[in-house]
Rosetta silent file (secondary structure, phi, psi, omega in degrees, C-alpha in Angstrom):
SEQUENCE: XXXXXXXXXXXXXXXXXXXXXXXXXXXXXXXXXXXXXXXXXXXXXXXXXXXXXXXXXXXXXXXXXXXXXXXXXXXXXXXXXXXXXXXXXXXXXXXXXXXXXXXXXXXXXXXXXXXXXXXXXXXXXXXXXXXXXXXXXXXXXXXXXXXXXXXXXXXXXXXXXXXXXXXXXXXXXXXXXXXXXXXXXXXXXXXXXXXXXXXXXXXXXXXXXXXXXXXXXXXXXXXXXXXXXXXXXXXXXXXXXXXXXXXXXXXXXXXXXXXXXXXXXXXXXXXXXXXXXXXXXXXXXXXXXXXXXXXXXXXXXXXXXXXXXXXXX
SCORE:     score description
SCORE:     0.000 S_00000001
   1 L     0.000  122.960 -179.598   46.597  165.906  104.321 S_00000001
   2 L   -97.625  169.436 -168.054   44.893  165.765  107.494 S_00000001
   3 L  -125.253  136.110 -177.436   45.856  163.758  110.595 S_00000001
   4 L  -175.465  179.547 -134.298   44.883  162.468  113.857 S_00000001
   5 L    16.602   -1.071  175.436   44.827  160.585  116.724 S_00000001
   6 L  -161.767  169.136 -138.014   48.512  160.362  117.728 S_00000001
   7 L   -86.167   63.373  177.023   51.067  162.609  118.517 S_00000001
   8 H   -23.128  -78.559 -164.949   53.327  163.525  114.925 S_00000001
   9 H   -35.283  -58.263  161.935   55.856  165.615  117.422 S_00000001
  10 H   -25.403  -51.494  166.019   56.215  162.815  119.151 S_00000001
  11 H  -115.881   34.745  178.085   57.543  160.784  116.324 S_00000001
  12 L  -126.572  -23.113 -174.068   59.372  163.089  114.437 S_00000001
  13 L   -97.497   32.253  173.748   61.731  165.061  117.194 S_00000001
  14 L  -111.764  139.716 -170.873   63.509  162.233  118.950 S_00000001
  15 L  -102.152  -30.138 -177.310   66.839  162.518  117.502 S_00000001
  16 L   -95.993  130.615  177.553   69.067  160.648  119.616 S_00000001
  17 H     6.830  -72.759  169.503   70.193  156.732  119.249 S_00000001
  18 H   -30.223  -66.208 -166.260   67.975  156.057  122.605 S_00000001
  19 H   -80.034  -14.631  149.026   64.966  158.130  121.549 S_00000001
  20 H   -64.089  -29.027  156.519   64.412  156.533  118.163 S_00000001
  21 H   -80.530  -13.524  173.460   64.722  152.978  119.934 S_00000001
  22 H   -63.653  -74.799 -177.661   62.435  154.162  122.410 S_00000001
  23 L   -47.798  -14.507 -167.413   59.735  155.466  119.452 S_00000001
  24 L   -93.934   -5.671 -149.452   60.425  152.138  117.588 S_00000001
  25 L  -161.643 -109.788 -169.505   59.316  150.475  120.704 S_00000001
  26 L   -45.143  -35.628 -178.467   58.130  151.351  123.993 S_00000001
  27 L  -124.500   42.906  169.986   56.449  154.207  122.555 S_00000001
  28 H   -41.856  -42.987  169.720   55.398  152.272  119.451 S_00000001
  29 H   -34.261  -44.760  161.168   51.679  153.299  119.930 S_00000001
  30 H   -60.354  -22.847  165.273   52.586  156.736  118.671 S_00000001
  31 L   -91.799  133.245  170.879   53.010  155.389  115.202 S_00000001
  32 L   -63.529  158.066 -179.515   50.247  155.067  112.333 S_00000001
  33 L   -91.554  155.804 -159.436   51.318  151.089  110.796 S_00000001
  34 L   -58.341  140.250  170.604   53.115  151.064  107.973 S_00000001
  35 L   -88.455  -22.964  157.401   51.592  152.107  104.839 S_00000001
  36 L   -69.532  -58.866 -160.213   53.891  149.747  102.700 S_00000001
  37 L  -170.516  119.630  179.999   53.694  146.457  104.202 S_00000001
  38 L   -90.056   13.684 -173.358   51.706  144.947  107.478 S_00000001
  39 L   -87.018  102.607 -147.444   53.534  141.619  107.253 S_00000001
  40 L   -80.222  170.860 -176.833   56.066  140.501  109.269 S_00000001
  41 H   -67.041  -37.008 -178.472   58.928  138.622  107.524 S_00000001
  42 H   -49.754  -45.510 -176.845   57.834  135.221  108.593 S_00000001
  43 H   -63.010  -47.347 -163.797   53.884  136.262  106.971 S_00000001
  44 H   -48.047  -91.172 -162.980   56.063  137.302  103.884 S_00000001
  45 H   -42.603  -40.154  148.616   57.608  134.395  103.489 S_00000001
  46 H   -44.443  -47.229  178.292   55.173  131.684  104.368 S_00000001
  47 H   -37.348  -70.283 -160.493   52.763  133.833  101.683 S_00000001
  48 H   -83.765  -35.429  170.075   55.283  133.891   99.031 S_00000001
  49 H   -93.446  -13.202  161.147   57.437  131.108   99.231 S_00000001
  50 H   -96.639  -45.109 -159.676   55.060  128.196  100.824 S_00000001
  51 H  -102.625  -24.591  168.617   51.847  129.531   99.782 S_00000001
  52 L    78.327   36.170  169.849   53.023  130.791   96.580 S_00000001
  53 L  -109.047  177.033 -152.476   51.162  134.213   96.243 S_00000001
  54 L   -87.400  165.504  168.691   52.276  137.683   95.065 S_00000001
  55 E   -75.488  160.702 -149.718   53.898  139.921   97.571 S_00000001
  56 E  -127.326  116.840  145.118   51.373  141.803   99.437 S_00000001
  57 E  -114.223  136.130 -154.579   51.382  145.792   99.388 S_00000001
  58 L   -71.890  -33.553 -160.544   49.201  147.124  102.219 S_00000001
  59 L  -156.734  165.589  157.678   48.162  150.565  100.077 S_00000001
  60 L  -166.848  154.312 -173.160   48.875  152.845   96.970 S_00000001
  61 E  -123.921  127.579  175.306   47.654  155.978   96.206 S_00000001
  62 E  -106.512  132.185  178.708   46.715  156.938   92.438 S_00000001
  63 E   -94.620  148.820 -171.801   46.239  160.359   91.661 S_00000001
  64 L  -115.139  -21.171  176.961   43.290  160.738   88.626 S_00000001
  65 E  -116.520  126.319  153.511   43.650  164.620   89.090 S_00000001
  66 L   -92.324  -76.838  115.607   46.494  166.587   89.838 S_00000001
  67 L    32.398  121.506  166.997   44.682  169.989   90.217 S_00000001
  68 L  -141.975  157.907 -179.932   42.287  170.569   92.721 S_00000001
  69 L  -109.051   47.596  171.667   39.561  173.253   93.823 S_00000001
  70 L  -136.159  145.132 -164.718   40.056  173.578   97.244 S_00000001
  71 L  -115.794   82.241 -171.307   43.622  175.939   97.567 S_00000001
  72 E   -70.669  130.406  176.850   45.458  174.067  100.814 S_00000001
  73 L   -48.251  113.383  156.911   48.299  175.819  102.579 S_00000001
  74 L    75.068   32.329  162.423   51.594  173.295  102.130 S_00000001
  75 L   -29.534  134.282  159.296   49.724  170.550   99.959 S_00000001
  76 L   -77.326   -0.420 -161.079   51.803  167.489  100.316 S_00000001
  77 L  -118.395  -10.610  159.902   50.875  166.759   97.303 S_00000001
  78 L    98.420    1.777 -165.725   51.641  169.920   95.355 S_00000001
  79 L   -37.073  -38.634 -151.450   47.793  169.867   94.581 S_00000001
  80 L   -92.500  -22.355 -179.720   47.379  173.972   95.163 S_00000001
  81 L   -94.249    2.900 -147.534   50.582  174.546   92.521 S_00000001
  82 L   -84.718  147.903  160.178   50.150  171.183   90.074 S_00000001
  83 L   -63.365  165.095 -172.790   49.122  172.365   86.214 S_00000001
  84 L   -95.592  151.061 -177.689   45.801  170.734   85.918 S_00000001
  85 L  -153.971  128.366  175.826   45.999  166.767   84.569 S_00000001
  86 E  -121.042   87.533 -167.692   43.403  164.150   83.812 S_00000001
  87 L   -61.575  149.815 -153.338   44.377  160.790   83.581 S_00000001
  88 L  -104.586  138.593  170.649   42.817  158.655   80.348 S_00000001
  89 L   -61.618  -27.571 -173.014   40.620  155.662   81.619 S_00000001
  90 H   -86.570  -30.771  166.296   42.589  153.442   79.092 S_00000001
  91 H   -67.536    8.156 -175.279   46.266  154.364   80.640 S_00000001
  92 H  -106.374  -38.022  165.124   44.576  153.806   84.190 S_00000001
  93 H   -76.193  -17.062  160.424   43.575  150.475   82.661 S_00000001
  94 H  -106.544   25.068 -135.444   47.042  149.493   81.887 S_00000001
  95 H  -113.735  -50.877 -172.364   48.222  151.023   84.578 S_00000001
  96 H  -101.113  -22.677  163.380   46.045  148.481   86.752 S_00000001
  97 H   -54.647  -61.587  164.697   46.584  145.586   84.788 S_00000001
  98 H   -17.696  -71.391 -173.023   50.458  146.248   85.477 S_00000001
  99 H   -68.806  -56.812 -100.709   50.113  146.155   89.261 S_00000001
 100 H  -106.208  -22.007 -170.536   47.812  143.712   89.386 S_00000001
 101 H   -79.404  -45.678 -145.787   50.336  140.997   87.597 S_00000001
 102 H  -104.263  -30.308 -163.279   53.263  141.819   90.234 S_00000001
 103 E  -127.209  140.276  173.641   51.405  142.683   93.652 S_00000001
 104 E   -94.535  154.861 -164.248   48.639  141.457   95.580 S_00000001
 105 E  -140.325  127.774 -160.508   47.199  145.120   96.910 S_00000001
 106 L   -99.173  -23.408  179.451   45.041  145.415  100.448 S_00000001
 107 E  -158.711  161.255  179.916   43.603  148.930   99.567 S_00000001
 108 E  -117.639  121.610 -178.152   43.533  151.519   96.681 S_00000001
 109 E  -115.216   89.106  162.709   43.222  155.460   97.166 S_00000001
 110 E   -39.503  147.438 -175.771   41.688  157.020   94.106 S_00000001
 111 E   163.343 -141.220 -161.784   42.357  160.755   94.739 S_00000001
 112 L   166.758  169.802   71.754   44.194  163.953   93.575 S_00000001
 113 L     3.677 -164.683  161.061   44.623  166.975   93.456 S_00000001
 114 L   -76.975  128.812  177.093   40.365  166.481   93.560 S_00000001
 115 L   -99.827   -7.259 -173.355   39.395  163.549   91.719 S_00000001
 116 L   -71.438   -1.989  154.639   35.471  164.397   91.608 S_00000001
 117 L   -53.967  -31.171 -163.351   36.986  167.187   88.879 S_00000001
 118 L   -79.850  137.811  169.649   37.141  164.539   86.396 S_00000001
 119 L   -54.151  -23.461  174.960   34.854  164.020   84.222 S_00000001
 120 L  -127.263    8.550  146.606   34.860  159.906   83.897 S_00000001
 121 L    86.220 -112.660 -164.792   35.224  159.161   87.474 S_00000001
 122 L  -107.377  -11.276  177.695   33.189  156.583   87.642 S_00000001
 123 H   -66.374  -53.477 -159.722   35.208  154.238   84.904 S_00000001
 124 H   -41.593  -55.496 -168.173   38.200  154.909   87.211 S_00000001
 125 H   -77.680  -23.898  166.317   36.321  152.861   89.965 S_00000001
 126 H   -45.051  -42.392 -157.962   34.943  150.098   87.533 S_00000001
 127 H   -64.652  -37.972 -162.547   38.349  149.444   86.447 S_00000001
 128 H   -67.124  -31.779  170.603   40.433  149.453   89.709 S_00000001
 129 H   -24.804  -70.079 -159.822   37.158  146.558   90.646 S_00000001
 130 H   -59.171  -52.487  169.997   37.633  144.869   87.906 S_00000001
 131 L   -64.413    1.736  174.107   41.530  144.390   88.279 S_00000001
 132 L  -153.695   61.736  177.584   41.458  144.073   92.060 S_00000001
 133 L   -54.616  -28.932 -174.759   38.266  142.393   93.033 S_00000001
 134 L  -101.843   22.276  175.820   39.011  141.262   96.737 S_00000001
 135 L  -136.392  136.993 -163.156   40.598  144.911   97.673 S_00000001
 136 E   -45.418  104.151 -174.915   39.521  147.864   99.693 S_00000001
 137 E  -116.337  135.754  155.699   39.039  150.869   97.027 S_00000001
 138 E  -123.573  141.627 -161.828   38.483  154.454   98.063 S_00000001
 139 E   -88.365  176.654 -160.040   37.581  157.282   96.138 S_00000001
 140 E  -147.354   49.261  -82.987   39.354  160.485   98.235 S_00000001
 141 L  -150.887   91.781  158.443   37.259  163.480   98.384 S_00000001
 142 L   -67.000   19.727  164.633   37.146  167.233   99.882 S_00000001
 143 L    93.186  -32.488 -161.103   33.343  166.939   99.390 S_00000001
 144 L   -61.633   -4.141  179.565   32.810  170.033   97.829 S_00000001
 145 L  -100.054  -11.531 -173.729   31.705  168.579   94.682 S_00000001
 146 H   -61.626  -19.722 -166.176   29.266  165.781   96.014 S_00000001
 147 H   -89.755    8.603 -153.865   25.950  166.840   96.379 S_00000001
 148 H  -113.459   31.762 -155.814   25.972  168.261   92.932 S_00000001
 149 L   -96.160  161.874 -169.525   27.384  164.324   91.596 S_00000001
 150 L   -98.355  135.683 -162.396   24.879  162.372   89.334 S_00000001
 151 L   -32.386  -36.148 -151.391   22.633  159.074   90.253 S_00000001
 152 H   -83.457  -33.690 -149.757   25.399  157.296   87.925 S_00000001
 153 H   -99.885  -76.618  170.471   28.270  158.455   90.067 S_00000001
 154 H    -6.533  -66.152 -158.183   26.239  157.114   93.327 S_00000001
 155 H   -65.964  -55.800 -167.567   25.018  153.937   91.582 S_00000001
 156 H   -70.560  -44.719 -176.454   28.859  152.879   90.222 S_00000001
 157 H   -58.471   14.187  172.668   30.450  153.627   93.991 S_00000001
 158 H  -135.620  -19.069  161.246   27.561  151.004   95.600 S_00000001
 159 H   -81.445  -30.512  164.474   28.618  148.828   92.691 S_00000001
 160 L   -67.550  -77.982  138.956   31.625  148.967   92.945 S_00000001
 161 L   126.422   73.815 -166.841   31.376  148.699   96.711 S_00000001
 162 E  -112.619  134.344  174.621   34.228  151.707   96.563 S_00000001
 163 E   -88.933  134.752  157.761   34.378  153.624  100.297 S_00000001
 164 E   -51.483   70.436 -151.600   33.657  157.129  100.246 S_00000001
 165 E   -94.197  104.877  175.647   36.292  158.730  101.768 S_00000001
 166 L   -71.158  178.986  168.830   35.457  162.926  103.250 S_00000001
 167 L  -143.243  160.002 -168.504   38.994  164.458  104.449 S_00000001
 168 L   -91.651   23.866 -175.339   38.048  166.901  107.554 S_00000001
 169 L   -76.208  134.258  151.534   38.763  170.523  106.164 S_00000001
 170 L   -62.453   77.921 -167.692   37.200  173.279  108.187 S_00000001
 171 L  -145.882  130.288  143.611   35.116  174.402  104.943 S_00000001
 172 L   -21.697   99.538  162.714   31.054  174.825  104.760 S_00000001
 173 L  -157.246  136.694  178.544   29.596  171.153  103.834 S_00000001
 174 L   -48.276   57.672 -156.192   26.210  169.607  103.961 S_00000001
 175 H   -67.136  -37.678 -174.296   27.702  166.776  105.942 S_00000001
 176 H   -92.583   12.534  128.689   24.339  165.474  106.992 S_00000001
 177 H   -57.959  -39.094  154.654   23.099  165.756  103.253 S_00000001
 178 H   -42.157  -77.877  172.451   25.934  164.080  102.399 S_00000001
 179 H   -27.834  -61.851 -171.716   25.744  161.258  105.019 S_00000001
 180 H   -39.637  -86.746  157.455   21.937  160.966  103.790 S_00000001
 181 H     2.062  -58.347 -155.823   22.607  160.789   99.984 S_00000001
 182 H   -92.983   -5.918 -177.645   25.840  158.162  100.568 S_00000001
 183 L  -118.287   12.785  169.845   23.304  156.053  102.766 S_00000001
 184 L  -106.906  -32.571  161.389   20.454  155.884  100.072 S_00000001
 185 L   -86.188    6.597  163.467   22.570  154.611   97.714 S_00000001
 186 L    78.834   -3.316  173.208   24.129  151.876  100.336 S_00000001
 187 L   -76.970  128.807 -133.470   27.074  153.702   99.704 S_00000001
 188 L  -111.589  120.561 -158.958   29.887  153.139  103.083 S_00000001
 189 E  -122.277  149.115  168.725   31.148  157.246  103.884 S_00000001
 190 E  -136.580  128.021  153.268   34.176  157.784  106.165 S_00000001
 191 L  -122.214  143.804 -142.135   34.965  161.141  107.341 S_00000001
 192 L  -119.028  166.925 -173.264   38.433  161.721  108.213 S_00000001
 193 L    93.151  128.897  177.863   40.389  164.623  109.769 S_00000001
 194 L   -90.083  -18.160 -147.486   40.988  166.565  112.633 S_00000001
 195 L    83.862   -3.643  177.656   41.783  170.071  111.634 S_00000001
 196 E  -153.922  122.472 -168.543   45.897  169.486  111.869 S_00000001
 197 E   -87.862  159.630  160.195   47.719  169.926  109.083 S_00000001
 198 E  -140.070  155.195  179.672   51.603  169.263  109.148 S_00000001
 199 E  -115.036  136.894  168.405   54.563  170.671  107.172 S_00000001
 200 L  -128.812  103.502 -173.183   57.297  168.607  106.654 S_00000001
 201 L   -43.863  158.555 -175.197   60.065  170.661  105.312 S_00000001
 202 E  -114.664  119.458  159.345   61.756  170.317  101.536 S_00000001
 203 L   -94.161  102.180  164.360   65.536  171.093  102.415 S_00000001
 204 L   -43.069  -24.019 -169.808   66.441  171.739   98.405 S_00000001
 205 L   -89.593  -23.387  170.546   69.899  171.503   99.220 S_00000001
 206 L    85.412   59.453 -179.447   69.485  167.652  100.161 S_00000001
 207 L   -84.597  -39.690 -174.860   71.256  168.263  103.484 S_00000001
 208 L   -62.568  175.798  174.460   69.587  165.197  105.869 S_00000001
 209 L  -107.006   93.596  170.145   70.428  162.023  106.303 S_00000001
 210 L    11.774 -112.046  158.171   68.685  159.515  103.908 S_00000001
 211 L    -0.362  -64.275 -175.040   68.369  156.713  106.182 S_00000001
 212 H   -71.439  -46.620  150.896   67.251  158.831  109.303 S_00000001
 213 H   -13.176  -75.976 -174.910   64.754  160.056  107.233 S_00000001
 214 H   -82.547  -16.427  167.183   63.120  157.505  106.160 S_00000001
 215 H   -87.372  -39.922  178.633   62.683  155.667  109.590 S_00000001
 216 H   -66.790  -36.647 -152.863   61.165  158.572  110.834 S_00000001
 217 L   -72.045  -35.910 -163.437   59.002  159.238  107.725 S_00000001
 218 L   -52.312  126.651  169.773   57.085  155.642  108.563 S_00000001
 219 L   110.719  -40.213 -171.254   53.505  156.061  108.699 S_00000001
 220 L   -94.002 -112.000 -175.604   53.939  160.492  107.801 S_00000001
 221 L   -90.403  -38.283 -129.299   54.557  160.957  104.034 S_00000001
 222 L  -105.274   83.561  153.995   55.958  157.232  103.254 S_00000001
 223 L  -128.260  106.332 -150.380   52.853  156.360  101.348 S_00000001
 224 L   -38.957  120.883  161.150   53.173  154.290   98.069 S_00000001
 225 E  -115.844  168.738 -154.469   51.782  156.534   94.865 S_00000001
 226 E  -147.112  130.039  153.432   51.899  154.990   91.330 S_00000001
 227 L  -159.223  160.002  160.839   52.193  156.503   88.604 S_00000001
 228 L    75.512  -11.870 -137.666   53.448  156.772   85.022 S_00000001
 229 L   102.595  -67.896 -146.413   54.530  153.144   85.584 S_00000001
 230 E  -113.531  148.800  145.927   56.286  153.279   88.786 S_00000001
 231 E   -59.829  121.152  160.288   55.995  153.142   92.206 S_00000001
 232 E  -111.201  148.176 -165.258   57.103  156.158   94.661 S_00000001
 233 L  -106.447   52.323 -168.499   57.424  155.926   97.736 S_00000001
 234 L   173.298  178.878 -170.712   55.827  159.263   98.664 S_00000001
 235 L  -109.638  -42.864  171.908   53.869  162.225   96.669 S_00000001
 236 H   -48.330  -45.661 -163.596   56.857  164.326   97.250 S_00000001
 237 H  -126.691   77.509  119.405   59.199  162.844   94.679 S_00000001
 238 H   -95.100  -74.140 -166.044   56.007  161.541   92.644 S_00000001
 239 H   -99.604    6.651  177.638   55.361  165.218   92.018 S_00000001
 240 L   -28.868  -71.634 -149.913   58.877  167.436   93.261 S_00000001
 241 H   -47.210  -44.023 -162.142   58.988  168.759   89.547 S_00000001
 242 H   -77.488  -42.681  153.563   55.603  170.842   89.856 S_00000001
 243 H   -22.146  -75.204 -160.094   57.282  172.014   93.154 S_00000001
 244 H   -69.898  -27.891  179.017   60.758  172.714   91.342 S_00000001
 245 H   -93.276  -16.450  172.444   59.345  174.525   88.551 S_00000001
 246 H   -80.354   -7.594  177.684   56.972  176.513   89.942 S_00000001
 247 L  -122.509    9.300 -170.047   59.949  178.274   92.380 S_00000001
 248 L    57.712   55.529  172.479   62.708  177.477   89.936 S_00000001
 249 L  -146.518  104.082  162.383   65.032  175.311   91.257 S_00000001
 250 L   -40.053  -48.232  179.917   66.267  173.283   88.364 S_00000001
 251 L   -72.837  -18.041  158.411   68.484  171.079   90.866 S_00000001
 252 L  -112.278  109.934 -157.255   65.638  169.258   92.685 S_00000001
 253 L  -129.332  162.596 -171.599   64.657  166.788   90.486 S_00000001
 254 L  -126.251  120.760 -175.764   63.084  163.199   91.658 S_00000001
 255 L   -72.388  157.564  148.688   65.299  160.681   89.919 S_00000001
 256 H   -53.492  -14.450  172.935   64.800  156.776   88.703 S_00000001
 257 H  -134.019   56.184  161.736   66.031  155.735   91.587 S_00000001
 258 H  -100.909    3.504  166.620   63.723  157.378   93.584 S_00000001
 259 E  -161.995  146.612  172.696   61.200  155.323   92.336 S_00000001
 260 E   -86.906  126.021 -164.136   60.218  151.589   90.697 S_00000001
 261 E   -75.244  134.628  168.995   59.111  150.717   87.538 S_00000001
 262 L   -77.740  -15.178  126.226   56.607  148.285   87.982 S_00000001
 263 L   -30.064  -52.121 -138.644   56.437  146.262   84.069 S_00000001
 264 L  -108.043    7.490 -170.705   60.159  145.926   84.569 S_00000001
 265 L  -137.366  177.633 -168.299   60.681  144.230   88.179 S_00000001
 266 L  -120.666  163.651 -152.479   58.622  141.152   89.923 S_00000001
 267 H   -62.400  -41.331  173.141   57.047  141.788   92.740 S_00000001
 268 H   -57.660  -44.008  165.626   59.490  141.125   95.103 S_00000001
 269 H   -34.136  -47.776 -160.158   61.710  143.343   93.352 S_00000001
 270 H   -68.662  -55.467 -179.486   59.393  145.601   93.947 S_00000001
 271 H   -54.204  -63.795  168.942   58.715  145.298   97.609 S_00000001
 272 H   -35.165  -59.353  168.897   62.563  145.456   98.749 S_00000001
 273 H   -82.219   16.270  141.319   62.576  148.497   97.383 S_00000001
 274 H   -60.247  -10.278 -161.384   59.669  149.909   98.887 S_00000001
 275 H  -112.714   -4.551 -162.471   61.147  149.122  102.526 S_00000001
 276 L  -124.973  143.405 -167.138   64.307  150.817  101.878 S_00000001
 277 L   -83.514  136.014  178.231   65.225  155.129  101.756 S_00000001
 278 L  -104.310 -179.340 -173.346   65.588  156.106   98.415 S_00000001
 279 H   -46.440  -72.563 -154.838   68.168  159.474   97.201 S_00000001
 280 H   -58.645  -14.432  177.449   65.561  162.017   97.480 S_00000001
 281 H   -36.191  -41.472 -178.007   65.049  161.073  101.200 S_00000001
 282 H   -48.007  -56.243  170.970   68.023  163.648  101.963 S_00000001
 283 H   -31.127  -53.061 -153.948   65.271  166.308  101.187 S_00000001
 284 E   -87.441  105.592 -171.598   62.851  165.602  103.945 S_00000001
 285 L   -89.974  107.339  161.326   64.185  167.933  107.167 S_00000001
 286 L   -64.196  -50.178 -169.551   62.126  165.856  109.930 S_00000001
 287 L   -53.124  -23.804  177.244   64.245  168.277  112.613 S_00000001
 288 L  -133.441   29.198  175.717   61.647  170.994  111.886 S_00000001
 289 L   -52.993  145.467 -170.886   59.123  169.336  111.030 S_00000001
 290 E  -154.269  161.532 -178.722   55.237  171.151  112.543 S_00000001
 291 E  -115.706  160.739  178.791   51.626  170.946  112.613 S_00000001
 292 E  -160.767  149.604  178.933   49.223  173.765  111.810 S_00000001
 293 E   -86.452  152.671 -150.672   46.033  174.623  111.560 S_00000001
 294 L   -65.811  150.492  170.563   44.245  174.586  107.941 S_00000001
 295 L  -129.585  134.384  175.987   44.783  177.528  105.507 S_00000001
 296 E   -98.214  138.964 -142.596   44.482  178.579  102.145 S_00000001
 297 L   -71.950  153.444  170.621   47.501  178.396  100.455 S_00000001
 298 L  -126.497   22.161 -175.372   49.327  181.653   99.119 S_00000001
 299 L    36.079   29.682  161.893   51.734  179.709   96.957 S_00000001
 300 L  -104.495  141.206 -176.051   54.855  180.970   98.494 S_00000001
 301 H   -43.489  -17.309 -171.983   57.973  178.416   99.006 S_00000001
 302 H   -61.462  -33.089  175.044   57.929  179.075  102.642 S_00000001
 303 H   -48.395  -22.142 -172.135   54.734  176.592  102.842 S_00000001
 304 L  -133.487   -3.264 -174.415   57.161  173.902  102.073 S_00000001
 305 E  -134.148  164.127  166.264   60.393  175.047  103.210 S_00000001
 306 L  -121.443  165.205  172.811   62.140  176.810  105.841 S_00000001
 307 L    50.909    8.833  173.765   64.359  179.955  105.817 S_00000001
 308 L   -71.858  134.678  156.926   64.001  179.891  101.955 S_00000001
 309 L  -113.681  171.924  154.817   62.880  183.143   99.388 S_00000001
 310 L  -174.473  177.706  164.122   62.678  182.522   95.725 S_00000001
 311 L  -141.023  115.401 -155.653   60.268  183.913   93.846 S_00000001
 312 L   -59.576 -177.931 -155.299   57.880  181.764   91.700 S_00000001
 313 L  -112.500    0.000    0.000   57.238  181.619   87.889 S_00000001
């Protein structure tokens, strides 16, 4: 996942009482806005209890692919290690039905792994349309597949009125053939990315502190993914298992209540726990947290960890 304009070191190494009210404040500016919820309590409540609309989540990210074909050093998303998976357009439709009952939703990130591997696509963005007509959908894209995508794929994305979203890898791409292409079909292209990457360590022994965690985390990793039914509130303990099994360690596992089923709670339900550090937080060592420049991945645990060996399956 790439990154930019403000300073991650900045808001991941202040450690002491001071320098976390300082980053929550003075040097607020250094933080991306919350990927859960832009509302203040007062907007909450006037929405939901005066105006009498769903609770509002600012974003979620669906993966349609796990598997992808570009092989990134220290995926956050487990992308370069995941078994390959292709989610069925009819579980994506009840999938979208689901949220759509509980949450009002300001944007949608179709993505992966790659999602332009899949083969259907373009249903994915009819669907998320149909169930969320008045919200910002983007398809999530390392490019390399676009020029070779069919008038069909073009045509539903300008129908859809779904934003094209590049990510910024330092890779060979027709960018102004691209640009061209996405502006003959009326289709609205963002490309995103700097070149710096970040690692945010996996401590397996679940050494940190939850809580400290998770205030630091706003904005970093703490971005809502959906899946299976539930909301997580990160890609790490959406996908930890392809992680734990590919280096063997049985004992980091992402739990229920590391994440919310979304059928079985109302909306609010939902949101309270989205705002709050769940168990697996204790994982994420923020103290050594680093940026880097992009690489292709060599699958070894070190990519995701520190001071760690194992040796993978």
């Amino acid at each position: 996942m790439v990154h930019g304009g403000y300073d991650l070191p900045a808001i991941v190494a202040r450690k002491s009482r001071l320098g976390r009210w300082l980053a929550a404040t003075a040097l607020r500016l250094y933080y991306p806005r919350s990927m859960v919820s832009r509302q203040n309590p007062v907007e909450r409540w006037l929405a939901t209890s005066v105006r009498g609309k769903l609770p509002t989540l600012y974003h979620f990210d669906f993966h349609i692919t796990d598997h992808c074909n570009l092989n990134c050093k220290g995926c956050l998303h487990f992308s370069s290690i995941c078994k390959p998976r292709f989610v069925e357009p009819a579980d994506f439709e009840n999938e979208m039905q689901a949220m759509a009952a509980k949450l009002r939703v300001e944007q949608i990130f179709l993505l992966g792994g790659e999602p332009l591997l899949h083969p259907q696509v373009n249903e994915f963005m009819r669907i998320a349309r149909n169930h969320f007509p008045a919200t910002r959908i983007c398809l999530v894209t390392n490019g390399i597949l676009l020029m070779q995508m069919s008038d069909e794929f073009w045509q539903t994305m300008a129908e859809t009125n779904t934003v094209l979203i590049a990510e910024g890898y330092p890779i060979p791409l027709p960018r102004e053939e691209i640009g061209a292409k996405a502006a003959a079909w009326g289709v609205a292209i963002e490309w995103i990315g700097y070149g710096a990457f970040y690692k945010l360590p996996i401590d397996v022994e679940g050494r940190q502190d939850a809580e400290q965690s998770f205030t630091r985390c706003s904005g970093i990793t703490n971005c809502p993914l959906y899946r299976d039914g539930r909301l997580y509130p990160c890609a790490y303990t959406a996908f930890v298992e392809a992680f734990a099994e590919r280096f063997d360690l049985p004992g980091l596992v992402s739990t229920d209540a590391d994440s919310i089923s979304v059928r079985d709670n109302d909306g609010r339900a939902i949101m309270e726990f989205m705002r709050r550090p769940v168990p697996f937080c204790r994982h994420c060592d923020f103290d050594h947290f680093e940026e880097y420049g992009w690489a292709r991945s060599e699958r070894t645990i070190e990519e995701w960890t520190i001071g760690r060996a194992t040796t993978p399956r």
